[in-house]
C-alpha positions in Angstrom: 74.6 5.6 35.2 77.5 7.1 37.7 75.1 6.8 40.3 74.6 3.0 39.9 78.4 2.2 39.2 78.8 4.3 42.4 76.3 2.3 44.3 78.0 -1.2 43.1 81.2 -0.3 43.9 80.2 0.8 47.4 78.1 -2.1 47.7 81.3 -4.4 47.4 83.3 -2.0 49.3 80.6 -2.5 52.2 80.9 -6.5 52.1 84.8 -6.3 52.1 84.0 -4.1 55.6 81.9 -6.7 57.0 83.9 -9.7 56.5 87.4 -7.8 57.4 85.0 -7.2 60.8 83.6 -10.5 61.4 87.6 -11.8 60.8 88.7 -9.9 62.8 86.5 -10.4 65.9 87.0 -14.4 65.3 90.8 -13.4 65.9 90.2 -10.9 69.1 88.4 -14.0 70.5 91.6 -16.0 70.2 94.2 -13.8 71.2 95.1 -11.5 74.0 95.2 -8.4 72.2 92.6 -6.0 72.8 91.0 -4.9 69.2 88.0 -3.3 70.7 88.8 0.0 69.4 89.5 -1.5 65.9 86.2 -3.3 65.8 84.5 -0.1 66.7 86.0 1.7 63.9 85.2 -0.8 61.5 81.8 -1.6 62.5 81.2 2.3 62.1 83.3 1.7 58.4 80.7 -0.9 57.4 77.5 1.1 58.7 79.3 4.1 56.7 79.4 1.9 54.0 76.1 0.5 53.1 74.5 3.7 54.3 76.0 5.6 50.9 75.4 2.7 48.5 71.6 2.4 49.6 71.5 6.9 49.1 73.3 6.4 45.8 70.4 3.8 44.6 67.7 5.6 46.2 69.1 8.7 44.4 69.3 6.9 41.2 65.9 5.5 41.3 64.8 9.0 42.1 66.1 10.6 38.8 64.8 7.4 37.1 61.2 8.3 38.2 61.5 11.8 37.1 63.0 11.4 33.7 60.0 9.0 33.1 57.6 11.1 34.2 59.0 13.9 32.0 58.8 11.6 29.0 55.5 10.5 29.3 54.1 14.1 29.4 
């Protein structure tokens, strides 16, 4: 169950990382500040991001798989 609660709350930490990025390039197109660096890092934050939600679920469904198999023997 802490793997799933884990994976959600990763899950929503990954979209809040995507839109912070895709704000934040819409700005760096408008002004004359260069975020490039910034962008990098959060692009990297995002990837980061759903990378450990999609391990948690696999993980989950994983230990799900086995705990069936154990009770059906």
């Amino acid at each position: 169950m802490r793997l799933v609660y884990g994976s959600i709350v990763l899950s929503v930490i990954c979209a809040l990382f995507v839109g912070l990025l895709i704000a934040v390039a819409f700005v760096d197109a408008f002004i004359a500040v260069d975020m490039s660096k910034f962008i990098g890092l959060l692009f990297i934050a995002a990837m980061l991001a759903f990378i450990c939600p999609c391990w948690c679920f696999l993980r989950e469904i994983f230990l799900a798989v086995s705990s069936a198999r154990d009770q059906m023997r």
